[in-house]
C-alpha positions as CSV (number, residue, x, y, z in Angstrom):
1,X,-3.8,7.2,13.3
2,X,-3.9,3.8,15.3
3,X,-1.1,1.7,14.7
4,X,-1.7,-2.1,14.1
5,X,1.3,-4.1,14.2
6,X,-0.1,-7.4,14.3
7,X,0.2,-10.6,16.6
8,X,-0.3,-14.1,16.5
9,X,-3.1,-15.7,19.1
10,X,-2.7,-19.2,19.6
11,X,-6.0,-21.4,19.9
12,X,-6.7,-24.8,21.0
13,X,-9.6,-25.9,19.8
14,X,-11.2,-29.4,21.4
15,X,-14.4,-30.8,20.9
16,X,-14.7,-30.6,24.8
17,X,-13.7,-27.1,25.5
18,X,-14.5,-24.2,23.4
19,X,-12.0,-21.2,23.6
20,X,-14.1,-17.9,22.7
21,X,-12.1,-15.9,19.9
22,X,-13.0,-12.0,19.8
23,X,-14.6,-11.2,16.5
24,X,-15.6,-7.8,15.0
25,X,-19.1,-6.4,14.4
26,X,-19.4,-6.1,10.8
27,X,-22.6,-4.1,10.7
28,X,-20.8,-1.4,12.4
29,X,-17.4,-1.7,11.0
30,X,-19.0,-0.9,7.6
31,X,-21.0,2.3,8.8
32,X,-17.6,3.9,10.1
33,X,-15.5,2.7,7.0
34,X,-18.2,4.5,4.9
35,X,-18.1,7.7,7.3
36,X,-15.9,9.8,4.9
37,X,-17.9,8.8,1.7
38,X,-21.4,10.0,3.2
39,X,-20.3,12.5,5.9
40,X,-19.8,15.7,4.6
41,X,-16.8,18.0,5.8
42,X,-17.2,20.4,8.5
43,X,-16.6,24.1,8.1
44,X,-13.0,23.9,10.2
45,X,-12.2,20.9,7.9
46,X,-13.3,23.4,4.8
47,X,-10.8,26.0,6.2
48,X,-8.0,23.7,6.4
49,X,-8.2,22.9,3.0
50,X,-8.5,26.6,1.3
51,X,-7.0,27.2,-1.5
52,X,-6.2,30.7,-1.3
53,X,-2.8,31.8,-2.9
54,X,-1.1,31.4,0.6
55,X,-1.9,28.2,1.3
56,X,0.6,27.1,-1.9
57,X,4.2,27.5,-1.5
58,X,6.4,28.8,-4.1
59,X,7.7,25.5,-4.9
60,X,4.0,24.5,-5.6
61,X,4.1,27.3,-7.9
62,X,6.8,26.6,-9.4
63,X,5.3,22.9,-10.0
64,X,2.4,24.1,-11.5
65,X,4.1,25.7,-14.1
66,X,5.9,23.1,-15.5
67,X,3.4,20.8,-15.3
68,X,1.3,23.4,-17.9
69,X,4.3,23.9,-19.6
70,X,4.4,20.2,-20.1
71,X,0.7,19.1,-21.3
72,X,-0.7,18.3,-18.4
73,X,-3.9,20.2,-18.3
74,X,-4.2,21.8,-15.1
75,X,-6.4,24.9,-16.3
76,X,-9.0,25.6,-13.6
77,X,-11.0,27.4,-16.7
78,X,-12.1,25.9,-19.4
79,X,-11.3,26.5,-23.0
80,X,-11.9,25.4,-26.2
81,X,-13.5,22.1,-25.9
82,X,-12.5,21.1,-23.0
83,X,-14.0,21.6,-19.5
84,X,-11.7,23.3,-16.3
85,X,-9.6,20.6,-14.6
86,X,-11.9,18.9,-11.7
87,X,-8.6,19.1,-9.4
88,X,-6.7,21.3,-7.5
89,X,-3.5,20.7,-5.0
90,X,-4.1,22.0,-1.7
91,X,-0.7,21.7,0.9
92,X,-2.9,20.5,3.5
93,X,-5.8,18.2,3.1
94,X,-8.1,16.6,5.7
95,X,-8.8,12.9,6.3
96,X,-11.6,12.0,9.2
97,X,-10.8,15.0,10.7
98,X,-6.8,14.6,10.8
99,X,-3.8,16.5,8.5
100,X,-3.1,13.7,5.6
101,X,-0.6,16.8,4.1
102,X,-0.4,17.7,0.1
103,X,-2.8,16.2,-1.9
104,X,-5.7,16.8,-4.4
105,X,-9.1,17.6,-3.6
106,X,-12.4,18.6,-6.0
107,X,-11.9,21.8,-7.8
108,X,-15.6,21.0,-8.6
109,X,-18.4,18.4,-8.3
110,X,-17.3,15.5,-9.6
111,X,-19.1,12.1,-11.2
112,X,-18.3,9.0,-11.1
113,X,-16.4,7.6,-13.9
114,X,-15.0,11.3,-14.5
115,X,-11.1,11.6,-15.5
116,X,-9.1,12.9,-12.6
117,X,-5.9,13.3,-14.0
118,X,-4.0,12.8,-17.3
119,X,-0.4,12.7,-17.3
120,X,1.5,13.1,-21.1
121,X,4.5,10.0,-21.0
122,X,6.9,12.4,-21.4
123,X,6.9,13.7,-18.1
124,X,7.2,10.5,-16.3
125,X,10.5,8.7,-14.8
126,X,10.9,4.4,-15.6
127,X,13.9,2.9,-15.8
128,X,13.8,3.5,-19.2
129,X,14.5,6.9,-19.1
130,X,17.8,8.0,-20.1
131,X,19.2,5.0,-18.4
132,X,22.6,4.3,-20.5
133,X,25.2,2.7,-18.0
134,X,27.1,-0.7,-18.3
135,X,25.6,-2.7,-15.3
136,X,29.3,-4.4,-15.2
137,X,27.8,-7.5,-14.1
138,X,25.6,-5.6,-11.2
139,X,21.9,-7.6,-11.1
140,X,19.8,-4.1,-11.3
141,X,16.4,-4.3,-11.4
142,X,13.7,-1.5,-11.9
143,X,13.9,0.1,-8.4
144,X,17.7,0.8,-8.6
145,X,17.9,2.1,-12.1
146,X,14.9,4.5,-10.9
147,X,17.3,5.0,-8.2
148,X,20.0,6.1,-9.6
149,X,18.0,8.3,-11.9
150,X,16.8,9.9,-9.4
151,X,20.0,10.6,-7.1
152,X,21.8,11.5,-10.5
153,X,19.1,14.4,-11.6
154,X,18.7,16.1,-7.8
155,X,23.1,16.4,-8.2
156,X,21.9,18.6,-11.8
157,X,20.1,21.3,-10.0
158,X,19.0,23.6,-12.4
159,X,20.1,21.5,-15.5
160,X,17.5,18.8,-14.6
161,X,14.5,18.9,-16.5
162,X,12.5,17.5,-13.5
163,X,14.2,20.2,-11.1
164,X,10.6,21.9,-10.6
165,X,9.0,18.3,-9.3
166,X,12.0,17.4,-7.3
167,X,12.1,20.2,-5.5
168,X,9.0,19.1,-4.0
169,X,10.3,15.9,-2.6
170,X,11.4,15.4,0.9
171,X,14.6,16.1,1.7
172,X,16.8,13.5,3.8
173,X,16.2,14.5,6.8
174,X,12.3,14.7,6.3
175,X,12.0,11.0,5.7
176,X,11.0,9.3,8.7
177,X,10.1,5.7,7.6
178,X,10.7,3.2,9.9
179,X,14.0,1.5,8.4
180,X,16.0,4.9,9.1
181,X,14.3,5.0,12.5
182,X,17.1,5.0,15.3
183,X,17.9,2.2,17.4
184,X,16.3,3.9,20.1
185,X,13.2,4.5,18.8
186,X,12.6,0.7,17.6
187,X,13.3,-0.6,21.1
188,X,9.5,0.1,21.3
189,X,8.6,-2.3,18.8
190,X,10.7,-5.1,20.3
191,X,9.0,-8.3,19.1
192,X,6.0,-6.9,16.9
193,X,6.0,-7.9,13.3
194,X,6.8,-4.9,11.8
195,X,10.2,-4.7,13.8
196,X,11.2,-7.9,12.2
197,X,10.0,-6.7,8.3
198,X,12.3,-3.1,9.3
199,X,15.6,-4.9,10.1
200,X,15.1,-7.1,7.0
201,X,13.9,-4.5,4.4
202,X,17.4,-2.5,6.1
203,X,19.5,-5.6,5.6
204,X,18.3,-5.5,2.0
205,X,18.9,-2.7,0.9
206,X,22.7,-1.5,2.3
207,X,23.2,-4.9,0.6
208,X,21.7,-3.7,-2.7
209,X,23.7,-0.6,-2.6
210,X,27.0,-2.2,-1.3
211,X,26.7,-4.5,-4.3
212,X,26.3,-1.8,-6.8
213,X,28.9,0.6,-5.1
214,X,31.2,-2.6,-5.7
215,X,30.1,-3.3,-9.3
216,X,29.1,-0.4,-10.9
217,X,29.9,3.0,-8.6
218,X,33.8,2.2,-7.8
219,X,34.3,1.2,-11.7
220,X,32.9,5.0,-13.1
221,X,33.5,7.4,-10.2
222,X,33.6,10.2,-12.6
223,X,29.9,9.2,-13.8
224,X,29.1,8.1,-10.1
225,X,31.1,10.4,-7.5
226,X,30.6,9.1,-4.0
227,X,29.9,12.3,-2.7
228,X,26.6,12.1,-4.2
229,X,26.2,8.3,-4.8
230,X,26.0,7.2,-1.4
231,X,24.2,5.2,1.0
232,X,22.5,8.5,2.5
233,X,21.3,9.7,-1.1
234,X,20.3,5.9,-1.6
235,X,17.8,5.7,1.3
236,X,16.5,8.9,0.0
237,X,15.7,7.4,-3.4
238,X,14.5,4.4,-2.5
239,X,12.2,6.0,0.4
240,X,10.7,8.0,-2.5
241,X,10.5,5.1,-4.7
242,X,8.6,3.3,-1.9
243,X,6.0,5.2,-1.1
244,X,5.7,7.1,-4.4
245,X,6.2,5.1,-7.6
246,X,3.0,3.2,-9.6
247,X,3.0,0.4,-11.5
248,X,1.2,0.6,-14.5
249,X,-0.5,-2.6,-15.2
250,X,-0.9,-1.9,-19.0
251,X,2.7,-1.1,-19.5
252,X,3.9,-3.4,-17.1
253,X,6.2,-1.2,-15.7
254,X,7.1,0.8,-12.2
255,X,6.7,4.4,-13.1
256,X,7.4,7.7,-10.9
257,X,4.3,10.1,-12.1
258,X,4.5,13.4,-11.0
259,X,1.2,14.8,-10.2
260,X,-0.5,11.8,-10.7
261,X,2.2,10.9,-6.9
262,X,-0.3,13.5,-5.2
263,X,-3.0,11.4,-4.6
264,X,-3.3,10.0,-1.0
265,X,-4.1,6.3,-0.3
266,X,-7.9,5.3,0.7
267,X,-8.4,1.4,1.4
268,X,-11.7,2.0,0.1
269,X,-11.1,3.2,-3.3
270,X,-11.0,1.4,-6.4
271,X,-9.6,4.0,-8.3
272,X,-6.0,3.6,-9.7
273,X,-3.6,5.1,-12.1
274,X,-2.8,3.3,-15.0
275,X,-1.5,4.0,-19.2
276,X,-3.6,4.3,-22.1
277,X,-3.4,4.5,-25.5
278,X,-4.4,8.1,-26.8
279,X,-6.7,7.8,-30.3
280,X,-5.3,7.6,-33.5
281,X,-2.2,8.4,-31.5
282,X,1.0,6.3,-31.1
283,X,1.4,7.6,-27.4
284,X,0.2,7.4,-24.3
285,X,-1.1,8.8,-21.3
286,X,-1.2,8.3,-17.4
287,X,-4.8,8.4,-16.4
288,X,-7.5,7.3,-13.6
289,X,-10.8,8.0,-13.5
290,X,-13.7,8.3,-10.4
291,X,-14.6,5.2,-8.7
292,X,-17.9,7.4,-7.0
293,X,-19.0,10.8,-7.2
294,X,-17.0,13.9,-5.3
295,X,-18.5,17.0,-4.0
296,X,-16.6,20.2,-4.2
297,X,-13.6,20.2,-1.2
298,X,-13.8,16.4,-1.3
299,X,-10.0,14.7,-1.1
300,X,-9.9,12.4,-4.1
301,X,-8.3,9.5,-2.8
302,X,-6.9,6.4,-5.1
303,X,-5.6,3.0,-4.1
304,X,-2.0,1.8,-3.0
305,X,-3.1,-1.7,-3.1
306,X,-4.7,-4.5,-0.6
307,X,-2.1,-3.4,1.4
308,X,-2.0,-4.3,5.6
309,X,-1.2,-1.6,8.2
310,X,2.1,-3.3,8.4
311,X,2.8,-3.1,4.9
312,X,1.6,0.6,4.6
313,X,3.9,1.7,7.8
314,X,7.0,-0.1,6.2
315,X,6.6,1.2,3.1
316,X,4.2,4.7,3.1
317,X,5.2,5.5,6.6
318,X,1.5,5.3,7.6
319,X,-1.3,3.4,9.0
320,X,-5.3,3.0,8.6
321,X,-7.6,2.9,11.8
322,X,-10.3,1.0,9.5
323,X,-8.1,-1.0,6.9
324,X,-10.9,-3.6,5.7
325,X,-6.9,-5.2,4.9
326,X,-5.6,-5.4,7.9
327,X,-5.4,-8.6,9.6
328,X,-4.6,-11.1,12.6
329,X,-3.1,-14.3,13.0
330,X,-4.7,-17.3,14.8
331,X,-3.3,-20.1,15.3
332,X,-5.1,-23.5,15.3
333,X,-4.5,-26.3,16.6
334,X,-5.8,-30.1,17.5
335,X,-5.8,-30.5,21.2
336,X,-3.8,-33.5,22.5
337,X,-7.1,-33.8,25.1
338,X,-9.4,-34.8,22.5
339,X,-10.3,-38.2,22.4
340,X,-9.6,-38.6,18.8
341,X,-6.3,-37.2,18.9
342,X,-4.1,-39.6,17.6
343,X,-6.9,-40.8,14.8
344,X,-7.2,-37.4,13.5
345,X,-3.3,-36.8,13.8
346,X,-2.6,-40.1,11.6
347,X,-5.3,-38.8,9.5
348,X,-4.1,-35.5,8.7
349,X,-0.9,-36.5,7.9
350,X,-2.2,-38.7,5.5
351,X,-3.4,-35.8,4.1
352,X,-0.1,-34.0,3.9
353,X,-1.7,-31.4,6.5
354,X,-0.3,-30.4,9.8
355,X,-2.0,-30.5,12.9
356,X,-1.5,-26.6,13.4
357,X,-1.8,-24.1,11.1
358,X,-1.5,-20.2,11.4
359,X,-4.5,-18.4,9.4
360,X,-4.9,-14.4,8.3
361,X,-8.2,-12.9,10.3
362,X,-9.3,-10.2,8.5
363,X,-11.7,-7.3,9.5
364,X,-14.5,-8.4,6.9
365,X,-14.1,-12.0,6.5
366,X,-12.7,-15.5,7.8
367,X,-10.5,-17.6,5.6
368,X,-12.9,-20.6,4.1
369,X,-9.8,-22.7,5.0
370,X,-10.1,-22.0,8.9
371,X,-13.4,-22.9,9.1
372,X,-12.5,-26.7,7.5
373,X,-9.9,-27.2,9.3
374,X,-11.6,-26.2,12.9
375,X,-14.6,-28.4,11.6
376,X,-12.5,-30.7,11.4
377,X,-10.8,-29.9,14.6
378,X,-14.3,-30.2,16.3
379,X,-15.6,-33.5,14.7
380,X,-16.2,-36.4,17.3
381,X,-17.8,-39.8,17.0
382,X,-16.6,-40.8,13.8
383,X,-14.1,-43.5,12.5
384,X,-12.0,-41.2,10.1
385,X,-11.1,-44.1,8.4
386,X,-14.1,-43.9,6.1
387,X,-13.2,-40.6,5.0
388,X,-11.0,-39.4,2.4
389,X,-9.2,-36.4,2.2
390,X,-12.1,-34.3,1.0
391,X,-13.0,-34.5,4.8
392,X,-11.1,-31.7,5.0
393,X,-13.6,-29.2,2.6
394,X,-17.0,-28.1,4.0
395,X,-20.1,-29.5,2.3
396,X,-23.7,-29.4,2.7
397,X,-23.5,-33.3,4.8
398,X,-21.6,-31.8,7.3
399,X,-23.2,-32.0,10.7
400,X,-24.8,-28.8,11.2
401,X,-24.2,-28.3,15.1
402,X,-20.3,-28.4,14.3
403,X,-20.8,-25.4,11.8
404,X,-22.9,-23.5,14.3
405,X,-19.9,-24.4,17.2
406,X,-17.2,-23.1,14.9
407,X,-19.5,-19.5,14.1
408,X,-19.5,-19.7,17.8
409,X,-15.9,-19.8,18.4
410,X,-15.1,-17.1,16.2
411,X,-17.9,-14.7,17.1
């Protein structure tokens, strides 16, 4: 997929020059983004995604037994009142043509507003789960007691209930996101954004882990050995937790949800995961539902979030070509050649502005606050001293010609 790291363009707008800014053709934008919604996959695409017994390793195997084991209703027949599990996980799934590995796809055809998945509580790791340990004054929040959970039950083996899911994870060396990236390799992204976000998220968290190693680790080596609570087995953890935990908005709480962590990222789903209550029940379960119908084969696909290219490479270790999130930077500025210069400078100061200001372009839409300020950029002939500072908002009195110039620049 096409990597967007993002870049700031600098513009000068002046009411005597006008500086063209390359925009993007919605119309066709939105026929591609809806490409995998309408188009239907190909035969090849259909072979990639069989689910014959050998396509499913034995640790998927494995998997799927304990997730029947453990209520989560996987049954690809039906039974007594309930209809067969819409789902099933295929080790290789398609997406526009191109491997987007494990993940679910339709068992069946599927409607809209359908359950996809239920997931019983009890299955599921937060950092209330068996969590137990004196922080010893180490400031922990829900990522590093998830953490730790996590490094502690992979040193169980076999005595960890979760043993069948973990075994599924990526091992160290299969994690490629870009903070454990080598020197060598980021010397390509010298200046981009993204280079900048890696080196800080790095900084972050060896400081994180040095601070607990210092507080918590060195204070109960025989609860936390270093040979298995270490920076290495920390990167692993927190990669996991990165690109795999949910947060459930109705628990208010970050959540690892086995299974439910199958489901690939689509910018233009709406569907999430989230807890409910279960009737007449005290409990409750991880479910999400169909945002639009599925045909048999399809990929179900959820949402990670509004989340930018840079944003899903950091964090997922992936980008979108057609990310309706993605976005640009222009920067805008009042030229020291326009007549007015010093008049709209007083001005906007008065107006606790600035005379340049960086604004987000994104794919689908311009920031309403860009268009105000280069109106205002692009006004001439008027004293500003009659205006207030709701000069600064577009209404229906403002000259016409200046909103047509300002469509113009950024077309």
């Amino acid at each position: 997929m096409k990597k967007n790291f993002g870049r700031t363009i600098p513009v000068v707008v002046s009411p005597k020059r006008r500086l063209g800014f390359v925009g993007i053709n919605l119309v066709k934008f939105m026929a591609k983004s809806e490409y995998y919604f309408k188009n239907p996959i190909n035969k090849k695409e259909k072979e990639i995604m069989s689910l014959s017994e050998k396509k499913i390793n034995g640790d998927s195997k494995q998997y799927i037994s304990w997730l029947s084991e453990n209520n989560v209703y996987i049954s690809s027949k039906s039974t007594w009142g309930r209809p067969p599990h819409p789902c099933l996980i295929s080790d290789q799934t398609v997406d526009e043509g191109e491997s987007s590995g494990r993940g679910l796809i339709a068992f069946k055809n599927i409607q809209q507003n359908e359950k996809i998945i239920e997931i019983p509580e009890s299955i599921i790791m937060t950092d209330k789960t068996d969590f137990n340990y004196d922080e010893n004054g180490a400031s922990m929040n829900e990522y590093d007691k998830l953490a730790i959970f996590l490094i502690r039950e992979r040193s169980k083996g076999d005595k960890s209930f979760w043993k069948p899911y973990l075994d599924t994870l990526p091992k160290e060396n299969d994690l490629k996101l870009m903070f454990r990236w080598k020197m060598s390799d980021m010397i390509f992204l010298k200046g981009s954004k993204i280079s900048l976000a890696t080196k800080y998220l790095k900084k972050k968290l060896d400081f994180q882990f040095y601070n607990l190693k210092e507080r918590l680790f060195l204070q109960n080596l025989l609860i936390f050995p270093e040979e298995i609570f270490n920076l290495q087995s920390w990167e692993w953890a927190m990669t996991l937790l990165f690109s795999r935990a949910i947060y459930l908005q109705n628990s208010k709480r970050i959540a690892i949800v086995p299974y439910g962590d199958l489901l690939n990222h689509n910018p233009f789903s709406t569907s999430y995961i989230d807890s409910k209550s279960i009737p007449f029940s005290n409990n409750i379960e991880i479910a999400m539902y169909s945002d639009r119908s599925y045909n048999k084969f399809d990929q179900i696909f959820t949402t990670y979030g509004p989340k930018t290219n840079l944003e899903l490479l950091l964090l997922y270790g992936f980008s979108s070509e057609r990310n309706p999130f993605e976005s640009y930077e222009i920067r805008v500025a009042l030229s020291k050649s326009d007549p007015r210069y010093i008049q709209k400078l007083l001005f906007i100061k008065e107006c606790e502005k600035t005379s340049e200001i960086t604004f987000p372009i994104f794919f689908y839409q311009y920031p309403k606050e860009l268009y105000e300020f280069m109106t205002f950029c692009l006004f001439s002939g008027v004293d500003l001293s009659e205006y207030s500072e709701y000069f600064l908002e577009i209404r229906e009195s403002t000259n016409f010609k200046i909103i047509k110039n300002v469509k113009k620049i950024l077309s």
